[in-house]
C-alpha beads as a LAMMPS data file, in Angstrom:
LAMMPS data file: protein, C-alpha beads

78 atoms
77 bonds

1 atom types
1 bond types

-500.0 500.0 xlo xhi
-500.0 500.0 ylo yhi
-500.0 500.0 zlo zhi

Masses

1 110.0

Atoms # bond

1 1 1 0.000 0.000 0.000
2 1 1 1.423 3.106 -1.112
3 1 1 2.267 5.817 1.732
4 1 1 -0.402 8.301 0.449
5 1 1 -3.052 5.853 0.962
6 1 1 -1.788 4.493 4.378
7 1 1 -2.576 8.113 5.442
8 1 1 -5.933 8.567 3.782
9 1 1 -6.853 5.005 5.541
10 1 1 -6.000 6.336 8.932
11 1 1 -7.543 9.802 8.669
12 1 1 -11.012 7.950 7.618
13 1 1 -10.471 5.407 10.901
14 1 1 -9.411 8.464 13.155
15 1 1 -13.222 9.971 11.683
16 1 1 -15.343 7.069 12.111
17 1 1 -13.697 7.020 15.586
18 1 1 -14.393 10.829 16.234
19 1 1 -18.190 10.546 15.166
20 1 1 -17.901 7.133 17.514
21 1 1 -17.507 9.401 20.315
22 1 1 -19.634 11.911 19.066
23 1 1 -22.400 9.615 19.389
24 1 1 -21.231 7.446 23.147
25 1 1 -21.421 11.526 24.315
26 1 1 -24.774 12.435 23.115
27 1 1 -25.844 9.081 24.145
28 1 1 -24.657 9.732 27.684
29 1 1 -25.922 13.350 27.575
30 1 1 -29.690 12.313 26.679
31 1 1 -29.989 9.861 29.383
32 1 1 -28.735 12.169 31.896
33 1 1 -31.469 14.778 30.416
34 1 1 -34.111 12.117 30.594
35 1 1 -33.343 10.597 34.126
36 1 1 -32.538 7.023 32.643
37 1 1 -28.949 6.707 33.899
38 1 1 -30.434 7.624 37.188
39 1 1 -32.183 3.860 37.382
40 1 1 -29.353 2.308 36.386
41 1 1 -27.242 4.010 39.042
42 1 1 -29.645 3.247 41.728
43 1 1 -29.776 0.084 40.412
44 1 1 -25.766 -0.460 40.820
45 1 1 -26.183 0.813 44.660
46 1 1 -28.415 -1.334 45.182
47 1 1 -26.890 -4.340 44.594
48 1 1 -23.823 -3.331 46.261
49 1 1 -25.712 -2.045 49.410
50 1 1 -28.456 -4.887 49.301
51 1 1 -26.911 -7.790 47.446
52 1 1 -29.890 -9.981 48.552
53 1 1 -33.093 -8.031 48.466
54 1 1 -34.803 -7.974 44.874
55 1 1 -33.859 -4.939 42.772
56 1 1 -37.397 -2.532 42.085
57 1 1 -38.726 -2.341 38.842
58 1 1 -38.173 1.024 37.178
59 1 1 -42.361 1.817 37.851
60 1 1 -41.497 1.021 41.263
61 1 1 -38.462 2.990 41.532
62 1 1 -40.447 5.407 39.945
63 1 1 -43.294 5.229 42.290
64 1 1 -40.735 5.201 45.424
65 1 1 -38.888 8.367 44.056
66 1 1 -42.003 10.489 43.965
67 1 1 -43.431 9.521 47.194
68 1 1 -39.963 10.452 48.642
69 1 1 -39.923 13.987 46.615
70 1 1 -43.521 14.313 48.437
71 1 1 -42.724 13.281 51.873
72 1 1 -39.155 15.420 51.802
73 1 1 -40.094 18.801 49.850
74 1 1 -37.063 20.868 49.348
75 1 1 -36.616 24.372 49.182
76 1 1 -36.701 26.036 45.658
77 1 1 -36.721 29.034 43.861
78 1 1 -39.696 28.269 41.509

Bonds

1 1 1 2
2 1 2 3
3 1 3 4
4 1 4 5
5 1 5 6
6 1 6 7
7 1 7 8
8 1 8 9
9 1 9 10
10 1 10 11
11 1 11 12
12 1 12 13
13 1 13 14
14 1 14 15
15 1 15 16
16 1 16 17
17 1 17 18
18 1 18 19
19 1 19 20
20 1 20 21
21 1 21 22
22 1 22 23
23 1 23 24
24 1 24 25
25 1 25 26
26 1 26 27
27 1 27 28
28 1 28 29
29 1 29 30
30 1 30 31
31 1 31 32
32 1 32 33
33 1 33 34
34 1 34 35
35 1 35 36
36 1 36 37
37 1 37 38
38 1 38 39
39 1 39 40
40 1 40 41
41 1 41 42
42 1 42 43
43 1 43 44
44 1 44 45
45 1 45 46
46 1 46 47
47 1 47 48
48 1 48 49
49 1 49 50
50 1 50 51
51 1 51 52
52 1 52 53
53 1 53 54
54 1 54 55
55 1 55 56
56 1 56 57
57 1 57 58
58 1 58 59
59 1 59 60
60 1 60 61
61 1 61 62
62 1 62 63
63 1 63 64
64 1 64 65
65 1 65 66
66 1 66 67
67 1 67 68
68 1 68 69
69 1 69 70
70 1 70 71
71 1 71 72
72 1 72 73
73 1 73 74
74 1 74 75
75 1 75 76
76 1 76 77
77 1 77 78
């Protein structure tokens, strides 16, 4: 393979890995936005902290989140 195209092949690699990470960080920025990570973090806490107990749903994390936010209101500006 002659030099020139060695180069070409590595700048189109080096772009399909670019847009690669493009993606893995939108990816991770829309399920921050959405609260979807959050699951799977509790998720990972829990079975650390509770390796035996069953893990909740996502409804009834869901369900168990709110009813905390209701029962410990926090102070806000709007």
């Amino acid at each position: 393979m002659a030099r020139g195209a060695r180069w070409v092949r590595a700048r189109a690699v080096q772009g399909v890995a670019r847009g690669a990470r493009w993606v893995r960080a939108v990816r991770w920025y829309l399920r921050e936005l959405t609260g979807e990570a959050e699951y799977d973090r509790y998720c990972e806490r829990h079975r650390r902290h509770h390796p035996l107990a069953p893990i909740p749903t996502r409804r009834e994390y869901q369900t168990l989140r709110s009813r905390h936010r209701e029962e410990h209101p926090q102070s806000r500006c709007c």
